[in-house]
N, C-alpha and C positions, 0 to 999 in steps of 0.2 A: 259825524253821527254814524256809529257802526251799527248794523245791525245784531245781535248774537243769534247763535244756532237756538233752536226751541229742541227740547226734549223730545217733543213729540214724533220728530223728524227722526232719531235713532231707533225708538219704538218701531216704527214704520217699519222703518229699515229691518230691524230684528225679525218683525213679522215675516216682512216678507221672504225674506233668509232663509225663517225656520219654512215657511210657505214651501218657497221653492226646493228646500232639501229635502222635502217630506213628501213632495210630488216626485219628485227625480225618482226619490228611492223605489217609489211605487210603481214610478211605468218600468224600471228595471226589475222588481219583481213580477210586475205580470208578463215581465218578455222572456225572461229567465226560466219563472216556473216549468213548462212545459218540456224545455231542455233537461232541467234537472233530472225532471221527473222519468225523460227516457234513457236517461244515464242511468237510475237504479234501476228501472225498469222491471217489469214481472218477467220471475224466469220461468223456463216451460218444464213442468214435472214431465211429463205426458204426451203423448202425440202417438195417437192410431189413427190409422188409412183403411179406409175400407173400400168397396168397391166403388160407390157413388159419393162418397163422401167424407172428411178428415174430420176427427174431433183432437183438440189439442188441451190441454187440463194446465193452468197456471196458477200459482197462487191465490191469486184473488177470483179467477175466473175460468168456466167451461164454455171454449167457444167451436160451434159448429161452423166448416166451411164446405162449400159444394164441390165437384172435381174439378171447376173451376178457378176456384180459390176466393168465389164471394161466398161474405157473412155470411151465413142461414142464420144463427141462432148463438145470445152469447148471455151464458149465466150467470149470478154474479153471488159467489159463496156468502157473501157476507149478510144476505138475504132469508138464508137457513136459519 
């Protein structure tokens, strides 16, 4: 007396396939994104020095630094 395979068992199976290819893809997207994202990166139109302080003008954004080199203040054009 054999037993046979049930359908239901290849479904599973399918599910969890698609399950797990769909999760893969996703944590390699959110590990990726951030890489990508500084490979195209904003380029710097602009960059003035003053005495106390730098401003540097990017595509997307106007960011102030102190003669230090920390953040003060960062704009963001797309806000206009």
């Amino acid at each position: 007396m054999e037993i046979e395979a049930q359908p239901a068992n290849q479904y599973r199976r399918n599910f969890l396939k698609f399950l797990l290819i769909g999760g893969g893809a996703f944590l390699v997207g959110k590990f990726t994104s951030p890489f990508i994202n500084f490979l195209n990166g904003d380029k710097v139109l602009s960059e003035r020095t003053f005495e106390n302080f730098k401003m540097v003008e990017t595509g997307r954004e106007m960011k102030f630094f102190d003669k230090d080199g920390a953040e003060i203040l960062i704009i963001d054009k797309d806000s206009f």
